[in-house]
Each structure stands twice: as structure tokens, then as C-alpha cells.
MOPAC internal coordinates of N, CA, C and O (Angstrom, degrees):
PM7 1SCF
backbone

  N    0.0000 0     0.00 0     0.00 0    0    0    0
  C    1.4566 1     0.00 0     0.00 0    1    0    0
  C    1.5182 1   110.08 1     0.00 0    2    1    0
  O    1.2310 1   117.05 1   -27.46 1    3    2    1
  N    1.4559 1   123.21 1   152.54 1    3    2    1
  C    1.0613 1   125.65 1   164.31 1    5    3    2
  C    1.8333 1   106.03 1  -158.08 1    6    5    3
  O    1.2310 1   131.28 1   -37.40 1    7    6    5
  N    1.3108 1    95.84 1   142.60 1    7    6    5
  C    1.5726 1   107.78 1  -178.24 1    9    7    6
  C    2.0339 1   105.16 1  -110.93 1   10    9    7
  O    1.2310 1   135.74 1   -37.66 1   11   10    9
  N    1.0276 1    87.14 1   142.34 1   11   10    9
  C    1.3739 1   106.50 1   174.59 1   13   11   10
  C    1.5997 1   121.45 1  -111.15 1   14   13   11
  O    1.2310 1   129.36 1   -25.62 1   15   14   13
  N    1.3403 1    99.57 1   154.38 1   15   14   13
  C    1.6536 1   100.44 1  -173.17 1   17   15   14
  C    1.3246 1   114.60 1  -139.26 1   18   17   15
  O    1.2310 1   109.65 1  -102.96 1   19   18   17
  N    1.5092 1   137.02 1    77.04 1   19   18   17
  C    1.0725 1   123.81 1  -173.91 1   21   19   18
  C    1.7057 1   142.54 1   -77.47 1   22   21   19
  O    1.2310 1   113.70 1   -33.73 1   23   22   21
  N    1.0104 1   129.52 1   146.27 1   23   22   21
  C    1.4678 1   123.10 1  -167.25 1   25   23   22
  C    1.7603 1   125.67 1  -161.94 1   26   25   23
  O    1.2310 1   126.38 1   -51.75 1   27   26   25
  N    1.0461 1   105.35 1   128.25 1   27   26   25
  C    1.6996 1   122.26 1  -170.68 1   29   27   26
  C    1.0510 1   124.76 1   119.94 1   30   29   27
  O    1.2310 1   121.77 1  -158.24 1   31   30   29
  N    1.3152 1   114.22 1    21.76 1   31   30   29
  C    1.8748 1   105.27 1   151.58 1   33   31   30
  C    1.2550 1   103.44 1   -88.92 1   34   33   31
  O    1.2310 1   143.85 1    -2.87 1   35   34   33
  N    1.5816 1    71.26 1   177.13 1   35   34   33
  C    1.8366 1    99.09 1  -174.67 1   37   35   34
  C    1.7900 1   114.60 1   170.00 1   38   37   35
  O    1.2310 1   120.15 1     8.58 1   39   38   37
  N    1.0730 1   117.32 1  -171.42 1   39   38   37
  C    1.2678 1   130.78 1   176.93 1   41   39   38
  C    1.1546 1   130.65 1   -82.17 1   42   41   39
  O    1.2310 1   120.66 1   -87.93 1   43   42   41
  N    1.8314 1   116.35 1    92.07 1   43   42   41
  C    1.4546 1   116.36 1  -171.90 1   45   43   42
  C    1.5487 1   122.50 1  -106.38 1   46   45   43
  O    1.2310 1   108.03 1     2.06 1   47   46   45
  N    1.1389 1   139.96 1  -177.94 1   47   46   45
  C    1.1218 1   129.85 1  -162.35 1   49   47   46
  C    2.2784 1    84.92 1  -120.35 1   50   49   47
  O    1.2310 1   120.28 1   -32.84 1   51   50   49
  N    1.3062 1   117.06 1   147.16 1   51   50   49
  C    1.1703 1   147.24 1  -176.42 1   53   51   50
  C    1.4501 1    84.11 1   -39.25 1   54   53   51
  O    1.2310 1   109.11 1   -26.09 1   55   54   53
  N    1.2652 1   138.00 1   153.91 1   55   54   53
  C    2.1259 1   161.67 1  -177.56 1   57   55   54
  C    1.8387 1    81.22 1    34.63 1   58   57   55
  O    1.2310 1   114.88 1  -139.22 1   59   58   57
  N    1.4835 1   127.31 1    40.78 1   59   58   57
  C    1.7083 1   109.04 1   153.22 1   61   59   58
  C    1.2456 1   111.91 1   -92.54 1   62   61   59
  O    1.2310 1   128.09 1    10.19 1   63   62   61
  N    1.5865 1   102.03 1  -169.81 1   63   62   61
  C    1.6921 1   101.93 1  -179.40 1   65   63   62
  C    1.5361 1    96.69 1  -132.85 1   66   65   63
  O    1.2310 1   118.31 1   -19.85 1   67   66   65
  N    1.0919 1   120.83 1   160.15 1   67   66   65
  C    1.0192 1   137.57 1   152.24 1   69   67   66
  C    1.5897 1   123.42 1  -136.97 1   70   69   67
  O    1.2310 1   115.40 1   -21.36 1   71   70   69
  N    1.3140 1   126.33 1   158.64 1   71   70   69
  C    1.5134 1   132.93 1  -161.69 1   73   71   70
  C    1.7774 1    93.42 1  -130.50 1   74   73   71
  O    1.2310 1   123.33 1   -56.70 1   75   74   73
  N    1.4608 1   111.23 1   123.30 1   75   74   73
  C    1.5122 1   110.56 1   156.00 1   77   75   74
  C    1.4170 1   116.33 1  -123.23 1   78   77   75
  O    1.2310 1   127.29 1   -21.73 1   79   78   77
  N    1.4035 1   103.58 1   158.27 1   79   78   77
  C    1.3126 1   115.14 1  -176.91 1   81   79   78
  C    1.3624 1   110.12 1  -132.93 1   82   81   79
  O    1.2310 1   121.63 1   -35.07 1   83   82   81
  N    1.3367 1   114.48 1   144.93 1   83   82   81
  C    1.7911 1   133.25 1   164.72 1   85   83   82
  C    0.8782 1   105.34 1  -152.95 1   86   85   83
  O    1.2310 1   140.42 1   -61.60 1   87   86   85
  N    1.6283 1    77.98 1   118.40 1   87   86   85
  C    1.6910 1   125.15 1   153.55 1   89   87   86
  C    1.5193 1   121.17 1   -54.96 1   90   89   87
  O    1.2310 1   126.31 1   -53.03 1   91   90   89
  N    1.3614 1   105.47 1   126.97 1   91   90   89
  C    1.7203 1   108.16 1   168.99 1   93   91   90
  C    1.5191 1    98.91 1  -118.43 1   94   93   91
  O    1.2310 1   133.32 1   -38.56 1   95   94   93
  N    1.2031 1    91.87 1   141.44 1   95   94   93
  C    2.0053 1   120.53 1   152.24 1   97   95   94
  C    1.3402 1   111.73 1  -118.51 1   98   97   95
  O    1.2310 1   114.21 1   -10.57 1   99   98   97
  N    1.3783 1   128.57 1   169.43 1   99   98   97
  C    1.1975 1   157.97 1  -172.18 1  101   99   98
  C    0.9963 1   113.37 1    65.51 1  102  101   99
  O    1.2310 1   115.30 1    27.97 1  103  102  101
  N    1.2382 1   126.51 1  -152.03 1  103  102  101
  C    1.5170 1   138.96 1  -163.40 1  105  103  102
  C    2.1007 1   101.73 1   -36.33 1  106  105  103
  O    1.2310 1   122.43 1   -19.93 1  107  106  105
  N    1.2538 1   112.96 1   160.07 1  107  106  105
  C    1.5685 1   132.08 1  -149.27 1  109  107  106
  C    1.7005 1    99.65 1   -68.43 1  110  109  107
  O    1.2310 1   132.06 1   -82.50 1  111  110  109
  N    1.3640 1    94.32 1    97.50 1  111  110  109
  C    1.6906 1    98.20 1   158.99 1  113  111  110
  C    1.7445 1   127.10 1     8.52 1  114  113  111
  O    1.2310 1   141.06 1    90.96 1  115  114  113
  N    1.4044 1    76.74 1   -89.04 1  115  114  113
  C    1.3787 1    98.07 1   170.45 1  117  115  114
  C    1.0312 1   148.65 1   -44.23 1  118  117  115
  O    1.2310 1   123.62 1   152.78 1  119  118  117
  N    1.5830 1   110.66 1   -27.22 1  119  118  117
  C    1.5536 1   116.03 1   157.83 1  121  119  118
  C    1.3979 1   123.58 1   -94.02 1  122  121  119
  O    1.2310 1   121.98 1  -135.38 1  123  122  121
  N    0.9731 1   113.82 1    44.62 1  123  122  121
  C    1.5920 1   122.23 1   164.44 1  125  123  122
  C    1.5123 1   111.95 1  -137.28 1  126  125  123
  O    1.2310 1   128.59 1   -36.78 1  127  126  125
  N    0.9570 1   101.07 1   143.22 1  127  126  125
  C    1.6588 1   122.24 1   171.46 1  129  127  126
  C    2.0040 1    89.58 1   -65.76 1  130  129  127
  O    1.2310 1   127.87 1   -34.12 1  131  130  129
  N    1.8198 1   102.46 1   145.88 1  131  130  129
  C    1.5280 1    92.64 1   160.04 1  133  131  130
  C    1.9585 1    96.45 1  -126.48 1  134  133  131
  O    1.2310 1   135.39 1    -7.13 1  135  134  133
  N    1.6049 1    87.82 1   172.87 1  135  134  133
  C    2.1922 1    97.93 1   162.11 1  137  135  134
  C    1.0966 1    99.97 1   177.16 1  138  137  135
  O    1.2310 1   141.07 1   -15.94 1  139  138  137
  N    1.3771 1    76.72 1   164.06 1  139  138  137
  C    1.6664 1    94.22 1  -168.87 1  141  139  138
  C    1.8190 1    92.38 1  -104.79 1  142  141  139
  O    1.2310 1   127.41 1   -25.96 1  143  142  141
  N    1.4039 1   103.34 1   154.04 1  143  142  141
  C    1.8412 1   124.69 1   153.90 1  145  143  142
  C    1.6158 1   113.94 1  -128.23 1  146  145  143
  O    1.2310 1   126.08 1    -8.30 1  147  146  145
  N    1.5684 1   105.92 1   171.70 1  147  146  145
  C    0.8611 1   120.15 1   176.41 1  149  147  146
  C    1.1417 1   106.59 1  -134.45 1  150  149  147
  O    1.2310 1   116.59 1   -32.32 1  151  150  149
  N    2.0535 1   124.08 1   147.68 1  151  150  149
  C    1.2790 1   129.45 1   131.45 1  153  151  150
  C    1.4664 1   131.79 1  -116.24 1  154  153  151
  O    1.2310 1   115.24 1   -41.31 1  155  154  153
  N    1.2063 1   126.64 1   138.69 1  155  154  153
  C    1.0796 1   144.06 1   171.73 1  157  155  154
  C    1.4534 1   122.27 1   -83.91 1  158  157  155
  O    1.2310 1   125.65 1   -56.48 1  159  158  157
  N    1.0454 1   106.75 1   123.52 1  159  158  157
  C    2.4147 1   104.34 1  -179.70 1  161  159  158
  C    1.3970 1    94.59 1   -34.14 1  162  161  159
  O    1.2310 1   126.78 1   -58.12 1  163  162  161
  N    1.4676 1   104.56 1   121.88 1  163  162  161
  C    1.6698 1   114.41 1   152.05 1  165  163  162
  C    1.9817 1   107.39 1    96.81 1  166  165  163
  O    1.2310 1   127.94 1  -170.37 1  167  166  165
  N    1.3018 1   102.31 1     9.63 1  167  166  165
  C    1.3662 1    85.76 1  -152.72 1  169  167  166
  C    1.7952 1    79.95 1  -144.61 1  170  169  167
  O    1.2310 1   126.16 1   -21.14 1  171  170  169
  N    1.3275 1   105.77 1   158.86 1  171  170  169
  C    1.2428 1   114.45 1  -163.49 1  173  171  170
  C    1.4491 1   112.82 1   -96.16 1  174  173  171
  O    1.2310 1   105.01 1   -32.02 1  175  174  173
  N    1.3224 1   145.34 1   147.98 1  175  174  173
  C    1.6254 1   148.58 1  -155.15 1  177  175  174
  C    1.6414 1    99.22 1   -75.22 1  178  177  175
  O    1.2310 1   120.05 1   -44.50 1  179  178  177
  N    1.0553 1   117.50 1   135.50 1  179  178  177
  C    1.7309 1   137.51 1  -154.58 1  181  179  178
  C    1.0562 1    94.48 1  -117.65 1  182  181  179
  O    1.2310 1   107.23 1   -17.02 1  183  182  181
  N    1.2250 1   141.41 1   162.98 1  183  182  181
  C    1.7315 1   158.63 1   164.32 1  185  183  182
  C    1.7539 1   101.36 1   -98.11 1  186  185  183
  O    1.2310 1   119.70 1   -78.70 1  187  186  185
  N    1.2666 1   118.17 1   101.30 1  187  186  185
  C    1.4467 1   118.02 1  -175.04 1  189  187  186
  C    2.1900 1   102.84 1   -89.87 1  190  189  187
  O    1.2310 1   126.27 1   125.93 1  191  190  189
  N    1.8368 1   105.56 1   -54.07 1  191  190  189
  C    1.5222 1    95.13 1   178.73 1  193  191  190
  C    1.5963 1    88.23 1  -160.60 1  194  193  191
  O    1.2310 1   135.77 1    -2.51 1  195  194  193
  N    1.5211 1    87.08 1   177.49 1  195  194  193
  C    1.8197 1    99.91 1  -162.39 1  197  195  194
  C    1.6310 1    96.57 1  -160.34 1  198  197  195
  O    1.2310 1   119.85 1   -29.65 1  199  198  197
  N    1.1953 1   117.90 1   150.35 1  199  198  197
  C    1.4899 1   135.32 1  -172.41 1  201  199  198
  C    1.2737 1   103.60 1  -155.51 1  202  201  199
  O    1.2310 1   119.19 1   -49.18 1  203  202  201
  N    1.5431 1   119.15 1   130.82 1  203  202  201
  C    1.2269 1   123.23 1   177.03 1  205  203  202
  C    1.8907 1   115.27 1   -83.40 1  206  205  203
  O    1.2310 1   134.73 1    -3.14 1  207  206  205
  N    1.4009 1    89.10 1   176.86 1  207  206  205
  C    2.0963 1   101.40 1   171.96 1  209  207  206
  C    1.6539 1   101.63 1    -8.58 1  210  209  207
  O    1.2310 1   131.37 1    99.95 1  211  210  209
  N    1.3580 1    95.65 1   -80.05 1  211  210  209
  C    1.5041 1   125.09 1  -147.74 1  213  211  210
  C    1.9510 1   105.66 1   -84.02 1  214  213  211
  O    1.2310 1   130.48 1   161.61 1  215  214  213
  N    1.0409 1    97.40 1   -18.39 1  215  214  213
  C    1.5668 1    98.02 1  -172.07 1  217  215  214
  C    1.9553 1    98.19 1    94.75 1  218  217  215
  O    1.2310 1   125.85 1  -156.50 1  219  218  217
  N    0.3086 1   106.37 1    23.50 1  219  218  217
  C    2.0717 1   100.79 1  -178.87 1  221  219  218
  C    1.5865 1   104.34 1  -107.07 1  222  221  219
  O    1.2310 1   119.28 1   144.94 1  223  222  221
  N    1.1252 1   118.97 1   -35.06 1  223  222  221
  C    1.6371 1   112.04 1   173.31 1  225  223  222
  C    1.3297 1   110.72 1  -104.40 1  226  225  223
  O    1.2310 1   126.91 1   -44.12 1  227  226  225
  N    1.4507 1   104.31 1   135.88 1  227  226  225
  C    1.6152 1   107.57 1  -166.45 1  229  227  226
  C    1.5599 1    91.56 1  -140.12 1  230  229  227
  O    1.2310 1   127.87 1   -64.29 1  231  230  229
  N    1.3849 1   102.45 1   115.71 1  231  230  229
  C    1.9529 1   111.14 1   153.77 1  233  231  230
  C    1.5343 1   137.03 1  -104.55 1  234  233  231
  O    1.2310 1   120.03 1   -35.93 1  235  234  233
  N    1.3213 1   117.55 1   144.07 1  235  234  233
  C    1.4837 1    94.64 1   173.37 1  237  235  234
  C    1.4737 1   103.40 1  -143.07 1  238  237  235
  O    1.2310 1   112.02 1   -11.35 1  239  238  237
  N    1.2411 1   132.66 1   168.65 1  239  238  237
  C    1.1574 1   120.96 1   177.44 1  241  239  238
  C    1.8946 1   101.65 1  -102.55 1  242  241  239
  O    1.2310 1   128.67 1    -4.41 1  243  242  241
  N    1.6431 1   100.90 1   175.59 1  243  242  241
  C    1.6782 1   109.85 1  -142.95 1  245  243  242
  C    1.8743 1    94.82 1   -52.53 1  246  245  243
  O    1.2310 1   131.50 1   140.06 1  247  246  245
  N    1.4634 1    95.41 1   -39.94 1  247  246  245
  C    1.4284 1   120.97 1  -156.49 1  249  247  246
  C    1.3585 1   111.37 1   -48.29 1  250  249  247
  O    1.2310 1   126.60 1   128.86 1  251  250  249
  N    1.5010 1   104.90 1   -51.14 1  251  250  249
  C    1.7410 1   111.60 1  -175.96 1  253  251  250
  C    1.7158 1   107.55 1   -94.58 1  254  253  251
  O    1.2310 1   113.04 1  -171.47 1  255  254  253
  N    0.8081 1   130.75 1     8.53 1  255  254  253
  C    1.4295 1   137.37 1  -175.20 1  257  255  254
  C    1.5873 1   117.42 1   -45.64 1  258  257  255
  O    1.2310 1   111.20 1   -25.81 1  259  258  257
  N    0.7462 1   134.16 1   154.19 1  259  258  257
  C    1.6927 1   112.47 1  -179.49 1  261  259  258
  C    1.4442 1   135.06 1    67.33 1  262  261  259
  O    1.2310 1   127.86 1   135.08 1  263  262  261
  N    1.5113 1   102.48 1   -44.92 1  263  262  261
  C    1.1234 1   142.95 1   168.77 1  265  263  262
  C    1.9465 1   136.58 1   -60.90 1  266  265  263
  O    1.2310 1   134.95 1   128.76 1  267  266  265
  N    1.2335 1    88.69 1   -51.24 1  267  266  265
  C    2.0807 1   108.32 1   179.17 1  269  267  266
  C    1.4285 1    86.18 1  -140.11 1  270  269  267
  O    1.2310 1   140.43 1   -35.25 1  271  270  269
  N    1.8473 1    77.97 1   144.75 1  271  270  269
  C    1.6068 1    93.61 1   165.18 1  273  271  270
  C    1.2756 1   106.26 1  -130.40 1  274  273  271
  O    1.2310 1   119.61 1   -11.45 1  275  274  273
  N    1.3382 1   118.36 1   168.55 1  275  274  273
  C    1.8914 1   124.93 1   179.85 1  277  275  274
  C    1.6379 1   101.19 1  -138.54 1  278  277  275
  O    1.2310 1   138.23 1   -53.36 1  279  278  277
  N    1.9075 1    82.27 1   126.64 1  279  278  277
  C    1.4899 1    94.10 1  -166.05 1  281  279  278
  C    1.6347 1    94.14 1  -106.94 1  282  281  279
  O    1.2310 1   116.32 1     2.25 1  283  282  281
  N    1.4675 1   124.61 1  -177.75 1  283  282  281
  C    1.7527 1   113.24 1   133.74 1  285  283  282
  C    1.2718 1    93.45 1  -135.53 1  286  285  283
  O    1.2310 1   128.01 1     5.82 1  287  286  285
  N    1.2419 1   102.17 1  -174.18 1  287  286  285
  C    1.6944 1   119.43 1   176.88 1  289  287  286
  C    1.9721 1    96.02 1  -166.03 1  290  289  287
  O    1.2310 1   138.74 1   -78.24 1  291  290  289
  N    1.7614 1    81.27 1   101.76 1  291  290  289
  C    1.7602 1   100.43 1  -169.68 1  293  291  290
  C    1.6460 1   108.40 1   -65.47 1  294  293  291
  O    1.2310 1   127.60 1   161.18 1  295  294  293
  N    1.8398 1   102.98 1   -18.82 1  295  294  293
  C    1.3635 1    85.12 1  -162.37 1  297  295  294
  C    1.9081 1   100.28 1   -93.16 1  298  297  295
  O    1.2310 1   119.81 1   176.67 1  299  298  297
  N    1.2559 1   117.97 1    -3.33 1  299  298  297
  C    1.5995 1   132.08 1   165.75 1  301  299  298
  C    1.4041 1   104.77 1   -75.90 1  302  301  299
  O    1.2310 1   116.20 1  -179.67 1  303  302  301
  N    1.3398 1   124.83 1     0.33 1  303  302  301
  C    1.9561 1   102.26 1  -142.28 1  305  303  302
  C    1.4178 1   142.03 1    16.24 1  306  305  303
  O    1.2310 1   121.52 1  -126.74 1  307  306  305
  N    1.2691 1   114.69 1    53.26 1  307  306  305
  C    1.0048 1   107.76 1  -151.21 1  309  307  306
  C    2.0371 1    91.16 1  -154.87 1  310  309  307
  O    1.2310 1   129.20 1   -59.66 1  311  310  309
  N    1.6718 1    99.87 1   120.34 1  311  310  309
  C    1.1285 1   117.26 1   152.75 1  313  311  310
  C    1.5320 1   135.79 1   -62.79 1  314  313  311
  O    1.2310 1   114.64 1   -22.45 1  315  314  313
  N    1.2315 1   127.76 1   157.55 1  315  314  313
  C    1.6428 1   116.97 1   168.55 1  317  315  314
  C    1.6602 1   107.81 1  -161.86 1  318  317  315
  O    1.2310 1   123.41 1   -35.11 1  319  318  317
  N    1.1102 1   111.06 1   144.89 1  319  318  317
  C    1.1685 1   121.56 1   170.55 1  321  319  318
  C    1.6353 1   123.60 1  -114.42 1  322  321  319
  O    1.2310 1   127.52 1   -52.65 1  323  322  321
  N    1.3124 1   103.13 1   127.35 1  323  322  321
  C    1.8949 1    91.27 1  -171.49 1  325  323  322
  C    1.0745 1    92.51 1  -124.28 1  326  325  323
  O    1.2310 1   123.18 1   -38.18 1  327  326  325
  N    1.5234 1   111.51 1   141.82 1  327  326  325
  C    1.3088 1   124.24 1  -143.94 1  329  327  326
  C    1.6531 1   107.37 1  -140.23 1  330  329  327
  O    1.2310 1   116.42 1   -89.63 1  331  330  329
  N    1.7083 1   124.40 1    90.37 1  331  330  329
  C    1.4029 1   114.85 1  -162.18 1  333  331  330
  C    1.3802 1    97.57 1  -118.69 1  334  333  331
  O    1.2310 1   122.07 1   -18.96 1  335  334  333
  N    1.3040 1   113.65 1   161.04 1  335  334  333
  C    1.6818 1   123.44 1   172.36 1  337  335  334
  C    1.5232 1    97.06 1    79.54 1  338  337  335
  O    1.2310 1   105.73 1  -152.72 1  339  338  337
  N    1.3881 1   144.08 1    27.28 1  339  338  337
  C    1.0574 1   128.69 1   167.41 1  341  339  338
  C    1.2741 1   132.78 1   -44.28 1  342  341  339
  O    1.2310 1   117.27 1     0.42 1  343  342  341
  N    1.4429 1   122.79 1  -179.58 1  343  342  341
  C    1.2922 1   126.50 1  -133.03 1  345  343  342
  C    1.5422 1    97.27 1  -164.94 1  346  345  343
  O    1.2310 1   132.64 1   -58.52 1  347  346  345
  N    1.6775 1    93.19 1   121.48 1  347  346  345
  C    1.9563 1    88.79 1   176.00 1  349  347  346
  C    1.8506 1   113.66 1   -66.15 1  350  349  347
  O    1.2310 1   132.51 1   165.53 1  351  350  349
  N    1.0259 1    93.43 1   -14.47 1  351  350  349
  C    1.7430 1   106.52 1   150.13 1  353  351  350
  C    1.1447 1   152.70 1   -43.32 1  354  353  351
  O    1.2310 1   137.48 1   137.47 1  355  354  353
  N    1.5832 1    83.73 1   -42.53 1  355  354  353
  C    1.7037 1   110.35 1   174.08 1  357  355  354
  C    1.4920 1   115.36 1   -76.46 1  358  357  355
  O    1.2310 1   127.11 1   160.07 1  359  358  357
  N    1.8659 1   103.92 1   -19.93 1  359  358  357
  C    1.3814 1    96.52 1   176.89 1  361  359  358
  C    1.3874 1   139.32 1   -27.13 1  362  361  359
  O    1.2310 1   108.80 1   -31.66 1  363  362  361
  N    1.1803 1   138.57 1   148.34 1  363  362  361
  C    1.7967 1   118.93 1   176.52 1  365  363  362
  C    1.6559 1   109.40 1   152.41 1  366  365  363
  O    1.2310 1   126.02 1    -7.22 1  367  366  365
  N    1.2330 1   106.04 1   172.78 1  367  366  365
  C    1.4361 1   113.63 1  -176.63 1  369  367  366
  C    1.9694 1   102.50 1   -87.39 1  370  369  367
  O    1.2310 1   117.57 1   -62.43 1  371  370  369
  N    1.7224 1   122.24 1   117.57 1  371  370  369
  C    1.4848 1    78.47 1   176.79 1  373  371  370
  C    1.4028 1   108.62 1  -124.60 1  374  373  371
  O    1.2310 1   121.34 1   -27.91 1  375  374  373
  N    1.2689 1   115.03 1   152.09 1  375  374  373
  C    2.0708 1   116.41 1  -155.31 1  377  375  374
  C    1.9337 1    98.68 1  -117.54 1  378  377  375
  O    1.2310 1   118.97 1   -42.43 1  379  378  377
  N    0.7109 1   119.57 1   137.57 1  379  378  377
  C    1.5186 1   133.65 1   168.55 1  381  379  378
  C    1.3872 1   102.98 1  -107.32 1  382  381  379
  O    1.2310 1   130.61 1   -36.03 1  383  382  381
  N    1.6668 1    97.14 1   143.97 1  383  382  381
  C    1.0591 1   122.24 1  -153.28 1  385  383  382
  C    1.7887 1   101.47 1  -133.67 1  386  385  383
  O    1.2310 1   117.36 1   -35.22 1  387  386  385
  N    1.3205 1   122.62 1   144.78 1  387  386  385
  C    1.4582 1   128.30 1   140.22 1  389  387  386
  C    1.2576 1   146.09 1  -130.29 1  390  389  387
  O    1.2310 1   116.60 1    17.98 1  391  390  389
  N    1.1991 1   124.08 1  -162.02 1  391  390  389
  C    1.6088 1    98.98 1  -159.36 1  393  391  390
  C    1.8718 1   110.42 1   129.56 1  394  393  391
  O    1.2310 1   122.74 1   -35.51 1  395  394  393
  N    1.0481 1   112.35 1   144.49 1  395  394  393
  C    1.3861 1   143.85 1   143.93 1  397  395  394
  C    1.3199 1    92.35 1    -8.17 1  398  397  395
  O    1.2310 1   111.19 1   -63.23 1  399  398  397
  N    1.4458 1   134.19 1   116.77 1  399  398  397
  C    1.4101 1   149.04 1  -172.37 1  401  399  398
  C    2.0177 1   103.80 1   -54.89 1  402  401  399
  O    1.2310 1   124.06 1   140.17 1  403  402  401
  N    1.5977 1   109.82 1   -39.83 1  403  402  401
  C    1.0078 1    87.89 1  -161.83 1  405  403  402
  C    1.6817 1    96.30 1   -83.67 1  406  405  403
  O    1.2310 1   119.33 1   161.92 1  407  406  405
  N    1.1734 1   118.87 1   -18.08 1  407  406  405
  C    1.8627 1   117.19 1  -176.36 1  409  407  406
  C    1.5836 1   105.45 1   -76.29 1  410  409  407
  O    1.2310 1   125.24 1   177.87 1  411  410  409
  N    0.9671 1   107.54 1    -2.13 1  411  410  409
  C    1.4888 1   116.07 1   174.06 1  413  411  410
  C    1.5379 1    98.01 1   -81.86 1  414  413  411
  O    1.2310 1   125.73 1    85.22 1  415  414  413
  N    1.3633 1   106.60 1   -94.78 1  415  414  413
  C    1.4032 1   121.21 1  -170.64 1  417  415  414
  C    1.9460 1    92.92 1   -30.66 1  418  417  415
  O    1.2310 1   132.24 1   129.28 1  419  418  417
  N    1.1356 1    93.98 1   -50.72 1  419  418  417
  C    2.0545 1    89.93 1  -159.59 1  421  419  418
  C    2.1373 1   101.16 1   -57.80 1  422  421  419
  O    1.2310 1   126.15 1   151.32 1  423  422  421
  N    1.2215 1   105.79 1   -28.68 1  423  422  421
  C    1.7023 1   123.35 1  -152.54 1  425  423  422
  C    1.5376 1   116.24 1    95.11 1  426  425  423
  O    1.2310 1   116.64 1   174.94 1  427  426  425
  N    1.3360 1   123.99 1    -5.06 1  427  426  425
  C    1.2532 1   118.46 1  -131.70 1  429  427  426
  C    1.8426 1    88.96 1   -95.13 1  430  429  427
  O    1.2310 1   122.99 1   177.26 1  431  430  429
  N    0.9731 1   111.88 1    -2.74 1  431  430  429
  C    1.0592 1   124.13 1   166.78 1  433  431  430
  C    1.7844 1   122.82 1   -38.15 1  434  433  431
  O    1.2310 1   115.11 1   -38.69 1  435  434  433
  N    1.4239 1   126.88 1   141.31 1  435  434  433
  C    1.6936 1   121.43 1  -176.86 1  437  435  434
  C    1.2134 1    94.40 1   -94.55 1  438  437  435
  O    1.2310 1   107.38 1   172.84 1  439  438  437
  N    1.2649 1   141.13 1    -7.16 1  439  438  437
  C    1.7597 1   124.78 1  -169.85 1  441  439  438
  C    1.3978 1   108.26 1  -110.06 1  442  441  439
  O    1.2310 1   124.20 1   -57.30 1  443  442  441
  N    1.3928 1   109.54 1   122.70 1  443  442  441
  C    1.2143 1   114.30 1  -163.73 1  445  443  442
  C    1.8006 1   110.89 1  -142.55 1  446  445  443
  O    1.2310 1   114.42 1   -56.45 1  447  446  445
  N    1.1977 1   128.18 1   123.55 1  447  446  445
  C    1.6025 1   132.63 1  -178.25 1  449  447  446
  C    1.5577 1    93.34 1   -62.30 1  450  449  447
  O    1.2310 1   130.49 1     2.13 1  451  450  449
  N    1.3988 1    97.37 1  -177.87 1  451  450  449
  C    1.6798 1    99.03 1   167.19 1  453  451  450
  C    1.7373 1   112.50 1  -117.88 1  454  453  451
  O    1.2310 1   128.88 1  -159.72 1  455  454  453
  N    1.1714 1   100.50 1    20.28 1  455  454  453
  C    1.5344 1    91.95 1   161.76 1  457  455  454
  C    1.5242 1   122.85 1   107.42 1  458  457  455
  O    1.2310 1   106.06 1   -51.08 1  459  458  457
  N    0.9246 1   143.49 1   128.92 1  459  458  457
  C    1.4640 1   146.60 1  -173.45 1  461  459  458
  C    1.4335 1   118.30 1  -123.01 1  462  461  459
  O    1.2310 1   109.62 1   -74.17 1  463  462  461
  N    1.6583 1   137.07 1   105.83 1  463  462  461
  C    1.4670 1   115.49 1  -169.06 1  465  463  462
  C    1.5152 1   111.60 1   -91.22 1  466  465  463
  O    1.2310 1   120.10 1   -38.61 1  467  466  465
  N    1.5826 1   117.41 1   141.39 1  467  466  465
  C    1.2544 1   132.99 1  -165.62 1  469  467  466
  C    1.9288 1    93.14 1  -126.87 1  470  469  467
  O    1.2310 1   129.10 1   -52.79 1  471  470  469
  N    1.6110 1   100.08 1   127.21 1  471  470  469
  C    1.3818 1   111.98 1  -151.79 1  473  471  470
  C    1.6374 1    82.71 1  -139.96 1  474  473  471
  O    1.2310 1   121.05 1   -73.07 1  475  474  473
  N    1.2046 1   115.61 1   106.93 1  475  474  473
  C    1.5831 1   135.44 1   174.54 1  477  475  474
  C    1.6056 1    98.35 1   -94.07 1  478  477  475
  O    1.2310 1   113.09 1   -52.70 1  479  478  477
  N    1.1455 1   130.65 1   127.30 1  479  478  477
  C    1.6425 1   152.10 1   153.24 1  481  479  478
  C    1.3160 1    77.40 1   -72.97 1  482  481  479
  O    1.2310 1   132.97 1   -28.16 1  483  482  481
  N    2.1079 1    92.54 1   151.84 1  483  482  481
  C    1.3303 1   107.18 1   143.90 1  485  483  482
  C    1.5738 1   103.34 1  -104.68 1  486  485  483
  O    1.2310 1   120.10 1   180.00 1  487  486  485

């Protein structure tokens, strides 16, 4: 088991940044793949980025590319996503996830934060 705790959204104004972080407890950091998703009202939970065990596999989807990066730091447990050039687009709830690299990347994953809301101004 492992529980997640996410934290640092909030309300940015259109090209801001914001930085999130999730926290893990239980079972060893390190052996799980982490990522972040997003949902938006009305619209179904998206795969935003993903980082494996070790940090050596790195995903992102087309959207945030350039844009967010996904770090970890095994000896914090603790994932983060920093998130620049936003987008009233980007608006949305966003949940980190762990798990087995490919239930990550897929979502299909059972470990799930409860969510952080990220509120883009235009």
C-alpha cells in the first residue's frame, strides 16, 4: 500500500507557474513508478507525465511538453511537477498516481492522491 498526498495548486494568472508536489508513505518510494493526471469539469482524467523507479524513463503527453517537467527525489518520497507557461487549459483537478510503470502510464493503476485544483486565469 501506499497513500499519497498532493499539494500546490492554486490560482495562476495565464504564462504563470506553479510547482506541485506528492507526498508518498507506505511501502518503499522507490519501487514504484510515479505521474501525474489531470481532470477537467466534464471531461475525462488525461495522462499529463510519468517517471519511472530510477528517474531514467520520462513521459509526457503532447500537450505539456516543453512546458512541465516531472522530477522525484526518492530520498524525500516525494514527486513534483513544475508547471510553466500555463494555460487557461491547463485548468483542472490534478491527482498523482503510483504504481508499476505500465499502470501508471495506462492510469490503470489503484494508487491514487486525492487531487489538487489548478485554476489558470486568462
Amino acid at each position: 500500500q501506499v497513500q499519497l498526498v498532493e499539494s500546490g495548486g492554486g490560482l495562476v494568472q495565464a504564462g504563470g507557474s506553479l510547482r506541485l508536489s506528492c507526498a508518498a508513505s507506505g511501502r518503499t518510494f522507490s519501487s514504484y513508478a510515479m505521474g501525474w493526471f489531470r481532470q477537467a469539469p466534464g471531461e475525462e482524467r488525461e495522462f499529463v507525465a510519468a517517471k519511472g523507479r530510477s528517474g531514467s524513463n520520462t513521459a509526457y503527453a503532447d500537450s505539456v511538453k516543453g512546458r512541465f517537467t516531472i522530477s522525484r527525489d526518492n530520498a524525500k518520497n516525494t514527486v513534483y511537477l513544475q508547471m510553466n507557461s500555463l494555460k487557461p487549459e491547463d485548468t483542472a483537478v490534478y491527482y498523482c498516481a503510483a504504481g508499476p510503470l505500465l499502470t501508471v502510464l495506462t492510469g490503470t493503476t489503484d494508487y491514487w492522491g486525492q487531487g489538487t485544483q489548478v485554476t489558470v486565469s486568462s
